[in-house]
mmCIF file of the C-alpha atoms, coordinates in Angstrom:
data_MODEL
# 
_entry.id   MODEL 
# 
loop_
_atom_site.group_PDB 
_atom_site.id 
_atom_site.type_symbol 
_atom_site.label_atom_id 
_atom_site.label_alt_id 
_atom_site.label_comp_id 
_atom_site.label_asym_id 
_atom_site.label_entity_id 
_atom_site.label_seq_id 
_atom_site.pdbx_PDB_ins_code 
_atom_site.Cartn_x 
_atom_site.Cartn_y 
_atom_site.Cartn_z 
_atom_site.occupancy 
_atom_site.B_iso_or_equiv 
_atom_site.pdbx_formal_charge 
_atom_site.auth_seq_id 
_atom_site.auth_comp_id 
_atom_site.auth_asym_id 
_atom_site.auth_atom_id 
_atom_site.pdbx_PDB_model_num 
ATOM 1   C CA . UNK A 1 1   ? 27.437 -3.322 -5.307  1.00 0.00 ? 1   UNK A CA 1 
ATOM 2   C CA . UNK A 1 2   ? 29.117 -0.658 -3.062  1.00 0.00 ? 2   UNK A CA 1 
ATOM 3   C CA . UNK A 1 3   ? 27.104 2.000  -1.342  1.00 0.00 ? 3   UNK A CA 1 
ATOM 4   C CA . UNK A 1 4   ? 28.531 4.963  -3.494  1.00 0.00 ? 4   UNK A CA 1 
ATOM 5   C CA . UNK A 1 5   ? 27.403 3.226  -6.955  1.00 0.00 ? 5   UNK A CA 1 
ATOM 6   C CA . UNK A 1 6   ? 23.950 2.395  -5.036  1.00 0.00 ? 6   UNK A CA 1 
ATOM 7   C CA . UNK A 1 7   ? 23.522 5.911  -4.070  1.00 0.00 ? 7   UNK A CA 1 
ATOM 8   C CA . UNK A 1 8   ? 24.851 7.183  -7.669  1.00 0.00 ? 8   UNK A CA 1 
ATOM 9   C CA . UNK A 1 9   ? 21.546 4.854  -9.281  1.00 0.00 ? 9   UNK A CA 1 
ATOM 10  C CA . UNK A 1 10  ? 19.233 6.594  -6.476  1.00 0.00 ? 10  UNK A CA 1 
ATOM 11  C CA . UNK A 1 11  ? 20.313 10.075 -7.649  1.00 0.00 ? 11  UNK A CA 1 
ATOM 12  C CA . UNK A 1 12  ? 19.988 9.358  -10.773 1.00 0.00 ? 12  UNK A CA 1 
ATOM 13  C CA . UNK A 1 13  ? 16.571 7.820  -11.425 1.00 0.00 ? 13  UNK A CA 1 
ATOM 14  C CA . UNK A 1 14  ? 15.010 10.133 -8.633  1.00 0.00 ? 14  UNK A CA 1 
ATOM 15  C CA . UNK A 1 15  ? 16.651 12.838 -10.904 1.00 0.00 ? 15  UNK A CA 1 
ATOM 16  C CA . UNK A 1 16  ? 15.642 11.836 -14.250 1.00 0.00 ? 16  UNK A CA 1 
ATOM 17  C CA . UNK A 1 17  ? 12.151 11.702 -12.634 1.00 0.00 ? 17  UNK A CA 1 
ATOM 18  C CA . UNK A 1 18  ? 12.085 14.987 -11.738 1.00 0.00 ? 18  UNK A CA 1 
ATOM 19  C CA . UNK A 1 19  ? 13.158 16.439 -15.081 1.00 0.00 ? 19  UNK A CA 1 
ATOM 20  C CA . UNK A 1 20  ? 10.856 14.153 -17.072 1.00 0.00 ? 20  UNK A CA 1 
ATOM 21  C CA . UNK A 1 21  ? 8.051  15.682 -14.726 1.00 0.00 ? 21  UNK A CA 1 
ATOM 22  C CA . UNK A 1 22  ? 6.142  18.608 -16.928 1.00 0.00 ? 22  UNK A CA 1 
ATOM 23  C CA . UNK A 1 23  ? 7.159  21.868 -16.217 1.00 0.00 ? 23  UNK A CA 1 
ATOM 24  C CA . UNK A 1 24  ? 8.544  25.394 -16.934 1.00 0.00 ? 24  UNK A CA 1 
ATOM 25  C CA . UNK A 1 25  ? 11.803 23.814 -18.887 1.00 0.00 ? 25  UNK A CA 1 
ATOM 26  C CA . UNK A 1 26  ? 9.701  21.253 -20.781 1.00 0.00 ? 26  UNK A CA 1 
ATOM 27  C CA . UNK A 1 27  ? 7.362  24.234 -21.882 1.00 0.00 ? 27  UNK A CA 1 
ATOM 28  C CA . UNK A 1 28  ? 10.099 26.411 -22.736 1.00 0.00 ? 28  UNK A CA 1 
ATOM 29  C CA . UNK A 1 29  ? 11.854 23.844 -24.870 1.00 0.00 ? 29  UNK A CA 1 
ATOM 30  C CA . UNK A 1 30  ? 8.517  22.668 -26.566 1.00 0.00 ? 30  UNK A CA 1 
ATOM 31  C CA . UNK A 1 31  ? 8.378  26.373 -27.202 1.00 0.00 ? 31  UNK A CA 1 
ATOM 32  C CA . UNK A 1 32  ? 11.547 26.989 -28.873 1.00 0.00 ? 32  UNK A CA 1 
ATOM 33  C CA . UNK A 1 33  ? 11.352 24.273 -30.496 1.00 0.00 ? 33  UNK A CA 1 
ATOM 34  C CA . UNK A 1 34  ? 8.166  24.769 -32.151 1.00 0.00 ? 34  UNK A CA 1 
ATOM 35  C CA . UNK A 1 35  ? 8.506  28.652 -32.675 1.00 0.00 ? 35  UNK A CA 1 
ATOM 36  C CA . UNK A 1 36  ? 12.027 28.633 -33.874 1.00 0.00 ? 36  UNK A CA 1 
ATOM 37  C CA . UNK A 1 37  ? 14.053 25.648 -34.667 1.00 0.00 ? 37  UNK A CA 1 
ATOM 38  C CA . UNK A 1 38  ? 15.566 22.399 -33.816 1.00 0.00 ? 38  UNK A CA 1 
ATOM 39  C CA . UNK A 1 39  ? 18.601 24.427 -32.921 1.00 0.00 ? 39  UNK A CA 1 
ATOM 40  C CA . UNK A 1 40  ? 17.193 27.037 -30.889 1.00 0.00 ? 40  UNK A CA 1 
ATOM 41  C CA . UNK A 1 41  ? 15.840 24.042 -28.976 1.00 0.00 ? 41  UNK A CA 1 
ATOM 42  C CA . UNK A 1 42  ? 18.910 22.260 -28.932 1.00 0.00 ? 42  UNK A CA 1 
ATOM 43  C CA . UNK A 1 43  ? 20.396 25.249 -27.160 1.00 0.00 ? 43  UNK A CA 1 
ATOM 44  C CA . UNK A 1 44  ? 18.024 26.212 -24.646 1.00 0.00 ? 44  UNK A CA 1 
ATOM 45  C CA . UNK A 1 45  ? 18.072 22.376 -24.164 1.00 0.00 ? 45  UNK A CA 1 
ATOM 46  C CA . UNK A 1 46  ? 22.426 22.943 -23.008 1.00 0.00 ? 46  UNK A CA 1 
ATOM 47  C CA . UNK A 1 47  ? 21.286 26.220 -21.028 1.00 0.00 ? 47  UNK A CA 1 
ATOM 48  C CA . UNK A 1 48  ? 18.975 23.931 -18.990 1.00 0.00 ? 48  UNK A CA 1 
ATOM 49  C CA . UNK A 1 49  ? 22.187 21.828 -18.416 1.00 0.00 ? 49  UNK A CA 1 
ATOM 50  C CA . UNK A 1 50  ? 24.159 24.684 -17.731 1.00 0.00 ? 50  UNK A CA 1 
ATOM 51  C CA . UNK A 1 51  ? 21.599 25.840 -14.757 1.00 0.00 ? 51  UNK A CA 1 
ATOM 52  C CA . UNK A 1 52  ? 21.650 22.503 -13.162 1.00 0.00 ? 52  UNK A CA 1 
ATOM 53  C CA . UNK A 1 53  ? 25.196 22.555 -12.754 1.00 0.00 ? 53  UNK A CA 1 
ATOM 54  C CA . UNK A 1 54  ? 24.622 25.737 -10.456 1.00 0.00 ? 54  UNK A CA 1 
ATOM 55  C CA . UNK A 1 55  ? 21.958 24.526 -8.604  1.00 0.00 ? 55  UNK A CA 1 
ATOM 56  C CA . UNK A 1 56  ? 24.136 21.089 -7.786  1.00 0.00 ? 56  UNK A CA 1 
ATOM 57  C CA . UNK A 1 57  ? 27.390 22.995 -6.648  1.00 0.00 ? 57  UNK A CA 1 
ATOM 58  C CA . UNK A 1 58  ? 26.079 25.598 -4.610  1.00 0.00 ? 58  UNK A CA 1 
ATOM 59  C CA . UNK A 1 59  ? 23.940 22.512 -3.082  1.00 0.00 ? 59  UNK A CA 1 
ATOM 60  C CA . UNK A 1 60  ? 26.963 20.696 -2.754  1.00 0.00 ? 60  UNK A CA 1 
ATOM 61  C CA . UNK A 1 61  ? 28.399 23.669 -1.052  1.00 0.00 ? 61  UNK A CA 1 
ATOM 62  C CA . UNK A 1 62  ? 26.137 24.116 1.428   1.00 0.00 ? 62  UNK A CA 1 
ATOM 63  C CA . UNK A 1 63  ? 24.584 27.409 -0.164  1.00 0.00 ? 63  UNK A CA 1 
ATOM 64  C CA . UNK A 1 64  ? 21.428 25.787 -1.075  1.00 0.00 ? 64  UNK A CA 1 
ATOM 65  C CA . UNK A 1 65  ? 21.056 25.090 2.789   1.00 0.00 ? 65  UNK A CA 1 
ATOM 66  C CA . UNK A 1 66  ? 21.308 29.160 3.698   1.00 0.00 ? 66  UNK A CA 1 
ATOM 67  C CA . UNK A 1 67  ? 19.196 30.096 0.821   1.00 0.00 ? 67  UNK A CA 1 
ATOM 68  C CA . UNK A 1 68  ? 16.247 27.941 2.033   1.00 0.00 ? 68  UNK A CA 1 
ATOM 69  C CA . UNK A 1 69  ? 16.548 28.807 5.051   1.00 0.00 ? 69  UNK A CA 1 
ATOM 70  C CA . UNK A 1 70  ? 17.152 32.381 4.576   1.00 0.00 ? 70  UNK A CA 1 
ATOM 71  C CA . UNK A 1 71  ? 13.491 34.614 3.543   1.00 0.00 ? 71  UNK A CA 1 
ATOM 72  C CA . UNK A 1 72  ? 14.783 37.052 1.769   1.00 0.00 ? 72  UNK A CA 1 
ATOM 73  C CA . UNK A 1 73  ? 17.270 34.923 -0.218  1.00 0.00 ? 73  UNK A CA 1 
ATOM 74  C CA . UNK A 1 74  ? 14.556 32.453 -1.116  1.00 0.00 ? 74  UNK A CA 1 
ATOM 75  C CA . UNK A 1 75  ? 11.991 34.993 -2.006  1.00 0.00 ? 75  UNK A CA 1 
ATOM 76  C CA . UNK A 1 76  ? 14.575 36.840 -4.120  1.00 0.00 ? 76  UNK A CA 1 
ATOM 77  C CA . UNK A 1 77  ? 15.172 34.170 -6.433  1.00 0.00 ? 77  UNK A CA 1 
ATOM 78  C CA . UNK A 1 78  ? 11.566 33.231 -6.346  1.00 0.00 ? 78  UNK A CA 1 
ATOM 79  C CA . UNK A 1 79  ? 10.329 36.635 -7.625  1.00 0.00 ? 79  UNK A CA 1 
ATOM 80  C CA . UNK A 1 80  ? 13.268 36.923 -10.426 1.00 0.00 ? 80  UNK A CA 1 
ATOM 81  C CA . UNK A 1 81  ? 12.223 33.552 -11.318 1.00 0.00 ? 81  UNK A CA 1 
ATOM 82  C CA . UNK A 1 82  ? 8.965  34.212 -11.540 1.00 0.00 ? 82  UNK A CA 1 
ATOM 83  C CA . UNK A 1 83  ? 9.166  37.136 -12.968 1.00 0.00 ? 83  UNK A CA 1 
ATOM 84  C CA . UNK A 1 84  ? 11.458 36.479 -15.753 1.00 0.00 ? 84  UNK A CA 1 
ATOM 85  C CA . UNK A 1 85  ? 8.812  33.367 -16.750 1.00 0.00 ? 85  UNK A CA 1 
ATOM 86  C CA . UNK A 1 86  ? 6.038  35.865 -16.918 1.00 0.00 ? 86  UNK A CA 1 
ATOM 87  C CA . UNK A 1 87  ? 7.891  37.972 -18.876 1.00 0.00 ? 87  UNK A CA 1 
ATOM 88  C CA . UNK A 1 88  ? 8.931  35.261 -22.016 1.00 0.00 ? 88  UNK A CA 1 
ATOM 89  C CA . UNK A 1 89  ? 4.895  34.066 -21.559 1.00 0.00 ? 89  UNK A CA 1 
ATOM 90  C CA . UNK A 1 90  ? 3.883  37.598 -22.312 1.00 0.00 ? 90  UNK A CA 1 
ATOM 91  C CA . UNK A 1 91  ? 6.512  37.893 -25.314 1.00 0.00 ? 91  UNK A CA 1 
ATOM 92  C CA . UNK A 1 92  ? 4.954  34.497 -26.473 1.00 0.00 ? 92  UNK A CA 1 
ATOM 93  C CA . UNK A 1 93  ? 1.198  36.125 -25.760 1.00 0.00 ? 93  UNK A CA 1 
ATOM 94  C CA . UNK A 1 94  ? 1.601  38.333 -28.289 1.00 0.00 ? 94  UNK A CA 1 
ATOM 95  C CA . UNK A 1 95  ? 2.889  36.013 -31.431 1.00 0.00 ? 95  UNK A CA 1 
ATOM 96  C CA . UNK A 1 96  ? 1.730  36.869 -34.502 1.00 0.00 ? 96  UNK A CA 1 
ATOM 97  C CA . UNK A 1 97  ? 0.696  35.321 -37.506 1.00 0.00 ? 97  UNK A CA 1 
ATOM 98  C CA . UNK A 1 98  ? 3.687  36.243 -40.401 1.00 0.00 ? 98  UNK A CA 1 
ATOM 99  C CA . UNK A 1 99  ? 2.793  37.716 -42.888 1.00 0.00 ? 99  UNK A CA 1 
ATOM 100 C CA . UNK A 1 100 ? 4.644  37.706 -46.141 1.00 0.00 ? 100 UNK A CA 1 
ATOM 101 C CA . UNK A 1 101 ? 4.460  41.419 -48.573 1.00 0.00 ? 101 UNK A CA 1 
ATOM 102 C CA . UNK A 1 102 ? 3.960  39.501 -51.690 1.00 0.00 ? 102 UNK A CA 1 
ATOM 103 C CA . UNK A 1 103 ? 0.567  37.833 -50.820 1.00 0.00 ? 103 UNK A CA 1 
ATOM 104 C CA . UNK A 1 104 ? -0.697 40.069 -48.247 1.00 0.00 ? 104 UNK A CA 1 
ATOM 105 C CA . UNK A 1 105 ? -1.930 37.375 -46.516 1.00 0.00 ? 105 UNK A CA 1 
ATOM 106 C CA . UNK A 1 106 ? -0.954 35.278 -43.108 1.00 0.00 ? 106 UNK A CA 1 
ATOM 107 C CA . UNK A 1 107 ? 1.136  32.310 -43.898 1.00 0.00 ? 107 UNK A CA 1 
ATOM 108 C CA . UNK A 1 108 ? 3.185  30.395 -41.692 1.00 0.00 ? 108 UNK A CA 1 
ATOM 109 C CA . UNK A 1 109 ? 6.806  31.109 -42.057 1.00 0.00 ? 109 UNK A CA 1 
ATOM 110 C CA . UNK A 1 110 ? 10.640 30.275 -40.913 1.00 0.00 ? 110 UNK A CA 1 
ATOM 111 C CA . UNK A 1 111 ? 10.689 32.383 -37.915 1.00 0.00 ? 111 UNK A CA 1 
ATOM 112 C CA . UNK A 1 112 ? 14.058 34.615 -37.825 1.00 0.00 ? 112 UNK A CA 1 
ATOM 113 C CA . UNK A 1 113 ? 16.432 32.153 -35.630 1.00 0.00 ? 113 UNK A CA 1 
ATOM 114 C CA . UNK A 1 114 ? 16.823 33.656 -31.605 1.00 0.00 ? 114 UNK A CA 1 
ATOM 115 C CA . UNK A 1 115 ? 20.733 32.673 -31.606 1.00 0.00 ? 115 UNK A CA 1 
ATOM 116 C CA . UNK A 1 116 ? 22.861 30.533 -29.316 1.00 0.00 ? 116 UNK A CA 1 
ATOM 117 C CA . UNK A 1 117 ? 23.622 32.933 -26.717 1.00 0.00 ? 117 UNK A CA 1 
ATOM 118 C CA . UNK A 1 118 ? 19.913 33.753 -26.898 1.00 0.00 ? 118 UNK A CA 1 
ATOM 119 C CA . UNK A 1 119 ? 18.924 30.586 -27.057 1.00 0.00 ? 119 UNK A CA 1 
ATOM 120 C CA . UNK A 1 120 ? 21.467 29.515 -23.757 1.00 0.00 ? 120 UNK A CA 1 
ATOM 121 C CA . UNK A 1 121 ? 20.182 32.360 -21.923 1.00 0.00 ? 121 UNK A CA 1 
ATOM 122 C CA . UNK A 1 122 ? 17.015 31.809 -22.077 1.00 0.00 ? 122 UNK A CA 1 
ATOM 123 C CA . UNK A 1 123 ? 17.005 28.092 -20.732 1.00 0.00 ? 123 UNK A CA 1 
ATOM 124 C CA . UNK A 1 124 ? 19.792 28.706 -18.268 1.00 0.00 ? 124 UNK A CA 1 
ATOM 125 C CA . UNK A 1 125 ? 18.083 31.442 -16.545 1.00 0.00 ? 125 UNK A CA 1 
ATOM 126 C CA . UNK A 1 126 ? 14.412 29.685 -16.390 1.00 0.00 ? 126 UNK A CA 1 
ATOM 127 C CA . UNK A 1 127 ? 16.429 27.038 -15.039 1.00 0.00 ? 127 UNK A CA 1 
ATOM 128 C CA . UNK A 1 128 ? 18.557 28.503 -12.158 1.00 0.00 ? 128 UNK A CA 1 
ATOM 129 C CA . UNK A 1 129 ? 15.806 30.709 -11.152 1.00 0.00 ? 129 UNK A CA 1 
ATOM 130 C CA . UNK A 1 130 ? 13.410 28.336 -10.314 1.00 0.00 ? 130 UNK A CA 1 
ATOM 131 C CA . UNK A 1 131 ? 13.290 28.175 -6.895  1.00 0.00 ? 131 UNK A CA 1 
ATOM 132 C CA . UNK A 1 132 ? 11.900 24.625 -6.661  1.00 0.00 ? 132 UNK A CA 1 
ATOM 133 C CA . UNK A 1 133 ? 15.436 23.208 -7.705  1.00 0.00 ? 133 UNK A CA 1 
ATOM 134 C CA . UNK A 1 134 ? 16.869 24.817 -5.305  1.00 0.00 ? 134 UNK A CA 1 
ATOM 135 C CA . UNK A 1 135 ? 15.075 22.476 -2.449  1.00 0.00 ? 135 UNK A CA 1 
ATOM 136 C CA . UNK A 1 136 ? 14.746 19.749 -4.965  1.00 0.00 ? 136 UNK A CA 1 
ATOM 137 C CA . UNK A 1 137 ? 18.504 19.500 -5.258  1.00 0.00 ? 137 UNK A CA 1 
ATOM 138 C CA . UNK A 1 138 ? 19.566 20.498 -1.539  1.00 0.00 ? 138 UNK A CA 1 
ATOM 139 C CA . UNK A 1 139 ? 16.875 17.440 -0.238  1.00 0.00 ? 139 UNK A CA 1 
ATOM 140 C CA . UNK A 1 140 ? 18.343 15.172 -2.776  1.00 0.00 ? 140 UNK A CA 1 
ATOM 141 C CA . UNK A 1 141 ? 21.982 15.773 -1.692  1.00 0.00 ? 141 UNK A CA 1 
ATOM 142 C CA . UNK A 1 142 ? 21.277 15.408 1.824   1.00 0.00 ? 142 UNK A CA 1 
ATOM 143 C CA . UNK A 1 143 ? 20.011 12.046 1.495   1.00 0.00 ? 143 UNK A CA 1 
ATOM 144 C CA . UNK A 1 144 ? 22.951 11.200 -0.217  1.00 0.00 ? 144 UNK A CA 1 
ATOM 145 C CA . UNK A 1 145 ? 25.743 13.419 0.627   1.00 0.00 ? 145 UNK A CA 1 
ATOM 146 C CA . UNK A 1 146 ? 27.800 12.852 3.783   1.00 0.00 ? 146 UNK A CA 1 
ATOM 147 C CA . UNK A 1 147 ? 31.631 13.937 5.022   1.00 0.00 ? 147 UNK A CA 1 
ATOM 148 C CA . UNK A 1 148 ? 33.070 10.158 3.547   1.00 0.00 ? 148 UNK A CA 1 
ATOM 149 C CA . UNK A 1 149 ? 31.431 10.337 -0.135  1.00 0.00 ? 149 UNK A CA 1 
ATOM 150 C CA . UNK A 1 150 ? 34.471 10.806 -1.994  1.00 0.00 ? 150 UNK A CA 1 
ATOM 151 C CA . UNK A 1 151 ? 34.800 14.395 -4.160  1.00 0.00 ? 151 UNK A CA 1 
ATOM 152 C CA . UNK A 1 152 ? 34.706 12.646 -7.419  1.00 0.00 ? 152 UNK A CA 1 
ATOM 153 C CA . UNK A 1 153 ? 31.611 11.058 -6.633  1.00 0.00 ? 153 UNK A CA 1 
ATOM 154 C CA . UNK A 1 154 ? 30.132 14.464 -6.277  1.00 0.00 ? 154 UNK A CA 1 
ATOM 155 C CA . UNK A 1 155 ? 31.202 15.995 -9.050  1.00 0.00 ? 155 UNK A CA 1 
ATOM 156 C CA . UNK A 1 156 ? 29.701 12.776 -10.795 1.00 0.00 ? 156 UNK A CA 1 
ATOM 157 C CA . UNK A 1 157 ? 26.411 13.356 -9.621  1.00 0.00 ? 157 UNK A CA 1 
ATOM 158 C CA . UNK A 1 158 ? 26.665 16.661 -10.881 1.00 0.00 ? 158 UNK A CA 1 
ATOM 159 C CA . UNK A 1 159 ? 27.966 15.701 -14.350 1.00 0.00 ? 159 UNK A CA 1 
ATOM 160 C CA . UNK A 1 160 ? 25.235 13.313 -14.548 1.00 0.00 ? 160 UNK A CA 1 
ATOM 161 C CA . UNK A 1 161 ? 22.477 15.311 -13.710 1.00 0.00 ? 161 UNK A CA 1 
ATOM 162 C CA . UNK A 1 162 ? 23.699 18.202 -16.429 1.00 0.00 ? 162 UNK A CA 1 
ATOM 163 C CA . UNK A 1 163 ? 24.149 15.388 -18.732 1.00 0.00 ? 163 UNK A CA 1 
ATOM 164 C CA . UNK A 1 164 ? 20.876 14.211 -18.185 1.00 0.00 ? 164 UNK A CA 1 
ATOM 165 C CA . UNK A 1 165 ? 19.015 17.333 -18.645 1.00 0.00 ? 165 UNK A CA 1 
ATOM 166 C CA . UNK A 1 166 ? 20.634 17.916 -21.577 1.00 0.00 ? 166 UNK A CA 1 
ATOM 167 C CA . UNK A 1 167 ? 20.089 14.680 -23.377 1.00 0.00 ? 167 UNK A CA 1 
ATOM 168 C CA . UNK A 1 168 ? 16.437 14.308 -22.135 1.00 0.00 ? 168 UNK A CA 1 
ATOM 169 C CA . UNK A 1 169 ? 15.244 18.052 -23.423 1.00 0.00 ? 169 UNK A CA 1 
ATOM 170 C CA . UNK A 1 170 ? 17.662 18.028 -26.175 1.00 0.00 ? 170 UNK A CA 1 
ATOM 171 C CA . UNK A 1 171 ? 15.264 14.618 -27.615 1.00 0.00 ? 171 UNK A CA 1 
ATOM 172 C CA . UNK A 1 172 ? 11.857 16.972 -26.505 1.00 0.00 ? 172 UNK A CA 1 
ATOM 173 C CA . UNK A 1 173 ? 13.658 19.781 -28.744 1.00 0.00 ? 173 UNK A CA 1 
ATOM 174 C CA . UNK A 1 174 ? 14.204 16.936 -31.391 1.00 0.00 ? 174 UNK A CA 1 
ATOM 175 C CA . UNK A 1 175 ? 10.439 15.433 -31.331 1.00 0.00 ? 175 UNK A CA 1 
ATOM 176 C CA . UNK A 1 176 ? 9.066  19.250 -31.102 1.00 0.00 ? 176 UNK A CA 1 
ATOM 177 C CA . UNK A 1 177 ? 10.921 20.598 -34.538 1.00 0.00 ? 177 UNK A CA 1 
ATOM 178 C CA . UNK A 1 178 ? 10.534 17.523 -35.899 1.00 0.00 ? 178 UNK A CA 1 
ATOM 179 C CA . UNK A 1 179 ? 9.022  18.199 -39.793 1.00 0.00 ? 179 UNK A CA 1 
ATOM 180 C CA . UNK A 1 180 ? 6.308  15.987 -39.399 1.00 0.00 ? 180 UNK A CA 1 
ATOM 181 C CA . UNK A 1 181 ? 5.557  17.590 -36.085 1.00 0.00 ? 181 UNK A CA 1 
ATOM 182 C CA . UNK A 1 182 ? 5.810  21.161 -37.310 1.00 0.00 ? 182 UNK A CA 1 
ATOM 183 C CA . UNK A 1 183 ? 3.843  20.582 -40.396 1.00 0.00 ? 183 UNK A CA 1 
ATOM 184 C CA . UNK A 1 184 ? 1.153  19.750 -38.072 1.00 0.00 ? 184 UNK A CA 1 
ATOM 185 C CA . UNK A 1 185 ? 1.254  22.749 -35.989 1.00 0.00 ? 185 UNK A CA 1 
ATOM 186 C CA . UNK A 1 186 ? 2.549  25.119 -39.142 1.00 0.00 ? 186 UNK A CA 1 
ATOM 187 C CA . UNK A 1 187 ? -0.417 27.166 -39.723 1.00 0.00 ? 187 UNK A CA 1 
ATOM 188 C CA . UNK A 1 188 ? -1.710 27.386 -35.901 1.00 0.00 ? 188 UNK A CA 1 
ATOM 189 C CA . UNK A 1 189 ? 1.996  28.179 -34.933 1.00 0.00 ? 189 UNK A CA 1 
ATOM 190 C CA . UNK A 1 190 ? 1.395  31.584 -33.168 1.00 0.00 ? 190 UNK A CA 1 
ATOM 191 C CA . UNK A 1 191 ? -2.226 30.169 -31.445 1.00 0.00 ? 191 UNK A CA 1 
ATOM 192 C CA . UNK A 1 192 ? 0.443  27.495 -29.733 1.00 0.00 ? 192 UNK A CA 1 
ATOM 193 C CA . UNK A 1 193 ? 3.268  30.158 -28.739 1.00 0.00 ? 193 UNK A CA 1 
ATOM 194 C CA . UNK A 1 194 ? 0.862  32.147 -27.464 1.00 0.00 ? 194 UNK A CA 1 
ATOM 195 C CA . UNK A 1 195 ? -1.254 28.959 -25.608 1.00 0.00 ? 195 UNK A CA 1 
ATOM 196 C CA . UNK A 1 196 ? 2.644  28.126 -24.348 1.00 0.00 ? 196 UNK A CA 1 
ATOM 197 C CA . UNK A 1 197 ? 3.074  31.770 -23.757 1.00 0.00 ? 197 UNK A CA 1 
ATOM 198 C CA . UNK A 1 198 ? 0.046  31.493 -21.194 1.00 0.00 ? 198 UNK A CA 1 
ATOM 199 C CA . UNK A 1 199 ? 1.491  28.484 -19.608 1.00 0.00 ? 199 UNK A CA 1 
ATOM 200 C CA . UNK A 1 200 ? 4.913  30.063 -18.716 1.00 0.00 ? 200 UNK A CA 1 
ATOM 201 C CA . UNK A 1 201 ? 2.409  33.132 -17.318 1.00 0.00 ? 201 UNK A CA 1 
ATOM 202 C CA . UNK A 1 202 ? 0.920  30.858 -14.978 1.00 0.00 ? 202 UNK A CA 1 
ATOM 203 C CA . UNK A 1 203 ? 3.772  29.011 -13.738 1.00 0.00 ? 203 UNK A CA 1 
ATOM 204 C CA . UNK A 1 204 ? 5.836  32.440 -13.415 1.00 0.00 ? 204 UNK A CA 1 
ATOM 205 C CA . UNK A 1 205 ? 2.302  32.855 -10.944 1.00 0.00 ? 205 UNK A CA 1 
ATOM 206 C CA . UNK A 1 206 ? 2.272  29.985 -9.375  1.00 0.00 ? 206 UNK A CA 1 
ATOM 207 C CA . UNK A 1 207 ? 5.928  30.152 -8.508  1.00 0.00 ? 207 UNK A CA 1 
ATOM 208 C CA . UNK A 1 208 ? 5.534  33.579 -7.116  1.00 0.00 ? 208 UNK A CA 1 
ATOM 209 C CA . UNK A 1 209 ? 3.118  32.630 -4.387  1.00 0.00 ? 209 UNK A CA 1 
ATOM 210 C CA . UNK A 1 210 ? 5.566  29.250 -3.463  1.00 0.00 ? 210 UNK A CA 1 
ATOM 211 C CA . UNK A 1 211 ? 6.523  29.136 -0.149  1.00 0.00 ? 211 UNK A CA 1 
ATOM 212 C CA . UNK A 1 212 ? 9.900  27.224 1.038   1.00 0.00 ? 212 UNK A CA 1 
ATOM 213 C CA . UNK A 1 213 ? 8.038  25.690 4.497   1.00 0.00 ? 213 UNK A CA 1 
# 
């Protein structure tokens, strides 16, 4: 087995590990998912995708080494990042029961869809603005990165990562909007949006007081 394919297995289980691994994406998709639809969550699942594709060329380019190293780059991104999590937790703090004009009274229902772009938005920028990535991704490369690893090998890894994400939060979106699965949550719905809500609050926290050393 030649060192590129050996390397190309390495990325990609280490990888697949790390996105598995709970945290502000997987919240944000079992959010959508559950608040809005199997679509919503299929989307935010591609604008997860989407971010990782910035995160592995600009690690790739040897950006992700000056932005780690660099204070005011890092804590830039780490206070938009955080910020923009605490501000979708607080939107999903204050979910509300629907209620529909005929019965007066608070019944679960279809929630009004938040739309692709929306929807892409949402999970590319809680992506790409987690500064976390950015390290995870520029340690990763460096491990396997050097000046004879071919450019199509790169732009593999960086294919398969995106790929990855996608598939593997486009199957939480699935399981998440799943009937069965919203049936069972139906008539708690906003107590878990806004449980999710507080969640994405206290990562968007915890993220703000990260430190890069």
């Amino acid at each position: 087995m030649s060192p590129f394919l050996l390397n190309f297995l390495k990325v990609a289980s280490i990888h697949l590990l790390a996105v598995m691994s709970p945290g502000p994406d997987f919240v944000l998709i079992s959010k959508n998912a559950l608040t809005y639809s199997r679509k919503t969550g299929i989307y935010s699942a591609l604008g997860l995708g989407l971010g990782i594709l910035v995160h592995v060329t600009y690690s790739l380019l040897g950006i992700g080494l000056i932005i780690s190293q660099s204070v005011v780059l890092f804590s830039t991104i780490k206070l938009f990042g955080a910020g923009y999590l605490v501000y979708i937790g607080i939107k999903a703090l204050q979910s509300k029961p629907q209620v529909t004009p005929s019965q007066n009274v608070s019944v679960p229902v279809e929630r009004s869809e938040l739309g692709a772009f929306g929807a892409i938005k949402m999970g590319f920028l809680t992506n790409v603005l987690n500064p976390k990535a950015t390290l995870f991704f520029l340690g990763l490369f460096t491990q396997v990165i050097d000046p004879t690893t071919p450019l199509f090998v790169q732009i593999a890894y960086g294919v398969e990562m995106a790929t990855m994400t996608f598939v593997w939060f486009s199957l939480v979106a699935l399981f998440f909007s799943h009937e069965k699965v919203r049936g069972r949550f139906a008539r708690v719905s906003h107590y878990v949006d806004r449980a999710l809500g507080g969640v994405l609050v206290a990562l968007g926290i915890k993220i703000a007081f990260f430190s890069s050393k």
